[in-house]
C-alpha positions as CSV (number, residue, x, y, z in Angstrom):
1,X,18.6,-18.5,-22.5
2,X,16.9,-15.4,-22.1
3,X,16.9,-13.6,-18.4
4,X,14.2,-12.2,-17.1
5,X,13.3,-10.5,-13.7
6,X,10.0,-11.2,-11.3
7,X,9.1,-8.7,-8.5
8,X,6.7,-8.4,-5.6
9,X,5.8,-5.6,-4.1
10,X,3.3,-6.0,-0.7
11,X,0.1,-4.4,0.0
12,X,-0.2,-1.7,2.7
13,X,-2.1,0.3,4.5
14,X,-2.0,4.4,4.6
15,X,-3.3,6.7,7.4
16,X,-3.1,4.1,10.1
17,X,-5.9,6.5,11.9
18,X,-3.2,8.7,13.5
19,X,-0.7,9.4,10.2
20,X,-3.0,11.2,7.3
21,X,-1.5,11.1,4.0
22,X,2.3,10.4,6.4
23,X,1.8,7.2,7.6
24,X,2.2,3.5,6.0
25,X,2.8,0.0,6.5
26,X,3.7,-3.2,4.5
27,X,1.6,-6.2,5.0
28,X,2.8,-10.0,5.2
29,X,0.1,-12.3,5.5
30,X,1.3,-15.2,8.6
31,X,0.0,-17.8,6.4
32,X,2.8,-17.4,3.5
33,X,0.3,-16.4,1.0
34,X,1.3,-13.1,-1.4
35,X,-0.7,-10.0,-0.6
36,X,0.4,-7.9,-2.9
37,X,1.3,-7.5,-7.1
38,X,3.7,-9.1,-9.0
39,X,5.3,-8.0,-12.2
40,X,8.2,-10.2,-14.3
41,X,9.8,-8.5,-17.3
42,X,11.9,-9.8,-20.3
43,X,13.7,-8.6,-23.1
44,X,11.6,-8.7,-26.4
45,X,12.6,-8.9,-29.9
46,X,9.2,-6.1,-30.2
47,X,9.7,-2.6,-30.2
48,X,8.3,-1.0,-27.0
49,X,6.5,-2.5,-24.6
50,X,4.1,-5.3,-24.5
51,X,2.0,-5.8,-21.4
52,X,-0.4,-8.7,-20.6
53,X,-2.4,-9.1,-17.0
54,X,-3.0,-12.1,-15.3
55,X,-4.3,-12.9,-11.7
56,X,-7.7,-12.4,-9.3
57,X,-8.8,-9.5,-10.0
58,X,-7.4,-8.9,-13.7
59,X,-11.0,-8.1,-14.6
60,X,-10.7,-5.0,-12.9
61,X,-8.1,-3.0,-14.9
62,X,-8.9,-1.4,-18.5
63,X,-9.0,-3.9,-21.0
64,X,-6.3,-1.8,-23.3
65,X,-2.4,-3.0,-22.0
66,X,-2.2,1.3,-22.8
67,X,-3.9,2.3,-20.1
68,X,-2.8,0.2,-17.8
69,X,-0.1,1.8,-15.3
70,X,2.5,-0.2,-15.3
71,X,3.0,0.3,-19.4
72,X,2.9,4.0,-18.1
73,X,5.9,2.8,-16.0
74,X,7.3,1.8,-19.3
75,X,7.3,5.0,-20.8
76,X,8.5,6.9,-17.7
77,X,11.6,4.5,-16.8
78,X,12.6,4.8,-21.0
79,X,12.2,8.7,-20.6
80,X,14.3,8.5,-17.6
81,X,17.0,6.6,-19.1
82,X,17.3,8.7,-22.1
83,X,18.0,11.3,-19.4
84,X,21.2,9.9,-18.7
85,X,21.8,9.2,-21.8
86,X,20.7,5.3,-22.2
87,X,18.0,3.4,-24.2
88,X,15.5,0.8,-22.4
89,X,15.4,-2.2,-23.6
90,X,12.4,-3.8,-25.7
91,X,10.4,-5.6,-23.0
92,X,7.5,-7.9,-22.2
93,X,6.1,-7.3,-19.1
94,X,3.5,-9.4,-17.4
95,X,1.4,-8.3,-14.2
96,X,-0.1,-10.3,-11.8
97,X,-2.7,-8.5,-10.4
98,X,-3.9,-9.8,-6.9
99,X,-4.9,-7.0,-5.0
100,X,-8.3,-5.1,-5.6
101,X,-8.3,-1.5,-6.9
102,X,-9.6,1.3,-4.9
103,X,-9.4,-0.8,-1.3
104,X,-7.3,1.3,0.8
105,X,-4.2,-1.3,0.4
106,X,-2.3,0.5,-2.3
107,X,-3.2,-1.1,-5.3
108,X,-1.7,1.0,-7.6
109,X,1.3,1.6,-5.2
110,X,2.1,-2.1,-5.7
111,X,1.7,-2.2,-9.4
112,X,3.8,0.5,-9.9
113,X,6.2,-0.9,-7.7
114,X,7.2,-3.9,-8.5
115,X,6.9,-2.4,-12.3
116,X,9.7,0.0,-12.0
117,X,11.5,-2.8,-9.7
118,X,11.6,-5.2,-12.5
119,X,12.3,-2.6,-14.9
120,X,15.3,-1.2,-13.0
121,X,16.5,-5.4,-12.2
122,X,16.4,-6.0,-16.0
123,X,18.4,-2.6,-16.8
124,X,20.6,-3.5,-14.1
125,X,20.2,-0.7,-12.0
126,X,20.3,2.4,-13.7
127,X,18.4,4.5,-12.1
128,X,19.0,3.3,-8.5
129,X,16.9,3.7,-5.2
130,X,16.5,7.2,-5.4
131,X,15.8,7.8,-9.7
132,X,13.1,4.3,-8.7
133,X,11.5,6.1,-5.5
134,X,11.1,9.6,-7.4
135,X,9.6,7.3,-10.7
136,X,6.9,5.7,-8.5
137,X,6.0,8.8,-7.0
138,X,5.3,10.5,-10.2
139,X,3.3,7.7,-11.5
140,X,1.2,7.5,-8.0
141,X,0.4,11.2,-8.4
142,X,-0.7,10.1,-12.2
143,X,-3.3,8.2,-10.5
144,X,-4.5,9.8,-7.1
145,X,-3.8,13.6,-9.0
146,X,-1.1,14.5,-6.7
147,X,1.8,12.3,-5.5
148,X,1.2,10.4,-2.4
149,X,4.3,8.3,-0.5
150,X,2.0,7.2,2.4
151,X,1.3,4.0,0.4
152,X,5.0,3.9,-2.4
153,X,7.1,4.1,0.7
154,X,6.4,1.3,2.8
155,X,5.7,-0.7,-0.5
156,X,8.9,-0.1,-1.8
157,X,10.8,0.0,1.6
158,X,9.0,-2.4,3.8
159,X,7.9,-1.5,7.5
160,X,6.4,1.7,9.1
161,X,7.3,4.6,7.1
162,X,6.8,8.4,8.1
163,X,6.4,10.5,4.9
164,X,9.0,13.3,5.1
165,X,9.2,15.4,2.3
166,X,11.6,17.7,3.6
167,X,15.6,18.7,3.0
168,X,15.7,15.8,0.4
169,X,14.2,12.9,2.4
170,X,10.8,11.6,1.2
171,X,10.4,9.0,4.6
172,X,11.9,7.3,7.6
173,X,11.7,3.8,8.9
174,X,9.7,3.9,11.8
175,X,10.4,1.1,14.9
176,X,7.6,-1.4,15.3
177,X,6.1,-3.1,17.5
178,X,6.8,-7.2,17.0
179,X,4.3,-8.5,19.0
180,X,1.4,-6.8,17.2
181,X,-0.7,-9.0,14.8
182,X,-2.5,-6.6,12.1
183,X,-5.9,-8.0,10.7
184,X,-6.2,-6.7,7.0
185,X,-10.1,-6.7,5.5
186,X,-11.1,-6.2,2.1
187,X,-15.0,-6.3,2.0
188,X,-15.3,-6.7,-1.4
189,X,-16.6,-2.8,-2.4
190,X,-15.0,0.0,-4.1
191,X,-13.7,3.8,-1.9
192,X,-12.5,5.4,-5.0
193,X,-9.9,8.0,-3.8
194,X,-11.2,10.5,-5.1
195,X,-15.1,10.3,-3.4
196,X,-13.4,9.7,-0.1
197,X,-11.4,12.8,-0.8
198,X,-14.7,14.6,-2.0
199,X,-16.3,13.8,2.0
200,X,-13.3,15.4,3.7
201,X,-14.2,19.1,5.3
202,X,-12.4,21.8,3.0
203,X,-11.3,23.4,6.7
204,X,-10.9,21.4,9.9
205,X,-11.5,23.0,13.8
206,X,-8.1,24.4,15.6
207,X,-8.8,22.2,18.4
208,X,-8.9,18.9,15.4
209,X,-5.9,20.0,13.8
210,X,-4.0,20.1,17.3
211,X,-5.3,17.0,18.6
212,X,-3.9,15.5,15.0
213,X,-0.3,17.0,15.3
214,X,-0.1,15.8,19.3
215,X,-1.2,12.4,18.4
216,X,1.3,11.8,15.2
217,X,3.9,13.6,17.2
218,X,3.5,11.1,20.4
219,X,3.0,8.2,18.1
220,X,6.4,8.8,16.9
221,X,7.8,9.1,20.2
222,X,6.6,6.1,21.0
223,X,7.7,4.3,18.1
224,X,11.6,5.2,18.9
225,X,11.4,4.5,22.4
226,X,8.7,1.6,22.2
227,X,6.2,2.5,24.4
228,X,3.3,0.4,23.4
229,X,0.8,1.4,25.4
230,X,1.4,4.9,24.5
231,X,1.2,4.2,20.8
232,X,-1.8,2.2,21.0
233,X,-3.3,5.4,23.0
234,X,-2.7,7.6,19.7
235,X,-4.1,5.4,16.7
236,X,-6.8,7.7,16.6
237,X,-8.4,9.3,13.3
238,X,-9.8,12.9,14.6
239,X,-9.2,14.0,10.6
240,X,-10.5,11.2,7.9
241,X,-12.6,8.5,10.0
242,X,-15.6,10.8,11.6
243,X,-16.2,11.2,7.8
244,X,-15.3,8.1,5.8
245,X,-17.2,5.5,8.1
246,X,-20.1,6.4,6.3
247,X,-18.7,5.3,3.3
248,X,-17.8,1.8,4.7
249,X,-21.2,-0.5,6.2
250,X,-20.6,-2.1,9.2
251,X,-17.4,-0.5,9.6
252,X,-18.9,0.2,13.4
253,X,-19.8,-3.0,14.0
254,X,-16.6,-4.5,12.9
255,X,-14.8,-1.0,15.6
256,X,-17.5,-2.4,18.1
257,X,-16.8,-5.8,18.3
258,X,-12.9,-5.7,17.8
259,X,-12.8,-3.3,21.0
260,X,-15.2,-6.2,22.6
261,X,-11.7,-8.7,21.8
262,X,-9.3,-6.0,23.3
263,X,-7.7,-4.9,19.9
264,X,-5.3,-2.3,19.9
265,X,-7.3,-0.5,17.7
266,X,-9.6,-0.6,14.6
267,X,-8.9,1.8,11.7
268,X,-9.8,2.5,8.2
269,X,-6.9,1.3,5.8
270,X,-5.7,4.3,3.5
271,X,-9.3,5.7,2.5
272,X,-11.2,2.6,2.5
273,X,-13.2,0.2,1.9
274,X,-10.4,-1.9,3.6
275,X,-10.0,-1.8,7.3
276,X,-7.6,-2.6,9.9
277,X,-7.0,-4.2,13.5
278,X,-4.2,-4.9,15.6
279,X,-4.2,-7.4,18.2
280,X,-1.5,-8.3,21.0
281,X,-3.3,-11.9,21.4
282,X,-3.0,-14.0,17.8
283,X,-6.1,-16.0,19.0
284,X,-7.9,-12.9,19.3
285,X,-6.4,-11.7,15.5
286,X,-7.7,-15.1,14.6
287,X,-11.5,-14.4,15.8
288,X,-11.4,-11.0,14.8
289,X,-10.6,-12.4,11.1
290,X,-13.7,-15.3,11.2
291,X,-16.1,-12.4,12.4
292,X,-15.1,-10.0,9.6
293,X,-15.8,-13.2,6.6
294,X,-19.0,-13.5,8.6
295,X,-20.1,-10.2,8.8
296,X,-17.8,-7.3,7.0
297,X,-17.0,-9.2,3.7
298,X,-20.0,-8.3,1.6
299,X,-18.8,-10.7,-2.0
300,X,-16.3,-12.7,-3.4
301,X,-14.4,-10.3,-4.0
302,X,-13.3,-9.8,-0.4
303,X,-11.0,-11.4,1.7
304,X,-9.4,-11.0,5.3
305,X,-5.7,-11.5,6.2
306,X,-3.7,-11.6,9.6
307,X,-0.7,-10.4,8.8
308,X,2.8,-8.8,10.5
309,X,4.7,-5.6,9.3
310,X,6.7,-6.6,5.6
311,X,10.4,-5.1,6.6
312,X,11.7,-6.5,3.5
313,X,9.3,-4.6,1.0
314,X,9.7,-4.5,-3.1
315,X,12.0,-7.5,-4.3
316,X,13.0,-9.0,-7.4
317,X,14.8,-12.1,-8.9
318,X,16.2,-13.1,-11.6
319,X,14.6,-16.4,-13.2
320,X,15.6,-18.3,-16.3
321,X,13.7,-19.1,-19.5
């Protein structure tokens, strides 16, 4: 009997209006459903790697197993073990792709997640938490052009994560706030990284970049000594959203009408096209998602989620053939 290893890794959402590029948050849908990527590895009798793709939005990714990340996760674990001095194992990996690229809900974070997951569950552990964190960090950075935690961290981790960076830490668990219900939209259109990048100012107003750093730094306050009302004050975007709600239609409307049902706010999720809401009232969650399939889900392709904060983050388990 051969073992092999399946692991999830969650969607989540980067920015959160108030955090550019340092904050992020894992999603669990209330309904039980998976939002996020799963990948499931087993030992081959085939040198290398073989990779096959399954799941919703399969379509999407390059039609060569080569190019597709999570091979690249392949070669970077194996060079990583030969660093210490240990060979990877020949392996078949599947993916189960079920989150949309470019949406703002780290897609490639989740991929490359629960790749190296599997592959570090399968090699028992060699490279540990930190060697896995600093993997999926390189391979992110493969993708956007420069490595990004806002969207690895709280994958990997679970929960509200601040991006660090310094003395050795790359992010810290941030409290949450239980009673908050957080309405996840996908319309169904592509933000590629790099255009809403492009749209960003190359220099940003004192008074912007002050307003920025009082809001993260009260956010975080509020956070650690759960003041609510404060933190709900400071989910403001003063650096990414007067410029990316262009990119987004009806992301207004869908701002307009959530503020009409008291949510807590209404943000753009990482760079887009996904968006966010957060709700004290789950009824009012509830409405907010049947307006946005109504009128902010432009094709099949979208989709629209109420969901809580993941605390538990990347997983995997073993499962026998």
């Amino acid at each position: 009997m051969t073992a092999a290893y399946r692991a999830y890794a969650p969607a989540s959402a980067a920015n959160l209006s108030v955090g550019f590029d340092l904050l992020g948050v894992a999603f669990k849908p209330l309904n039980g459903a998976p939002l996020g990527d799963f990948v499931t590895v087993r030992e081959s009798a085939v040198p290398g790697c073989q990779v096959a793709v399954s799941g919703r939005y399969a379509h999407k990714l390059p039609a060569d197993p080569r190019r597709n990340i999570v091979y690249d996760a392949y070669v970077l674990y194996q060079q990583a073990l030969a660093a210490r001095g240990l060979k990877a194992l020949n392996i078949e990996m599947q993916l189960e792709k079920n989150l949309p690229v470019c949406s703002g809900l780290g897609s490639s974070a989740s991929s490359v997640v629960a790749a190296v997951t599997a592959l570090d569950a399968i090699h028992q552990n060699a490279l540990g938490q930190d060697g896995c964190l600093e993997l999926m960090g390189k391979l992110e950075g493969k993708i956007s052009g420069s490595i990004h935690y806002d969207n690895v961290a709280p994958c990997y981790f679970g929960g509200l994560q601040l991006i660090i960076g310094e003395n050795g830490v790359i992010s810290e668990r941030l409290n949450v706030f239980k009673n908050w219900y957080w309405v996840s939209c996908f319309p169904g259109i592509k933000v590629s990284t790099a255009a809403a990048r492009s749209i960003l100012p190359a220099q940003y107003r004192r008074q912007d970049v002050i307003t920025f750093g009082r809001h993260l730094a009260a956010f975080v306050h509020a956070c650690h000594t759960g003041n609510e009302q404060l933190a709900a004050a400071c989910l403001t975007d003063v650096i990414a959203e007067p410029y990316r709600a262009q990119l987004i239609p009806n992301f207004d409307l869908a701002r307009e009408y959530g503020k009409a049902r008291q949510a807590l706010a209404t943000g753009i999720s990482g760079s887009g096209s996904s968006i966010f809401s957060i709700f004290t009232d789950k009824e009012a969650a509830y409405d907010m998602k049947e307006w946005l399939e109504r009128n902010f889900i432009a094709n099949e392709d979208g989709f629209c989620h109420v969901c809580a904060v993941d605390e538990e983050g990347a997983r995997a388990e073993q499962i026998e053939e």
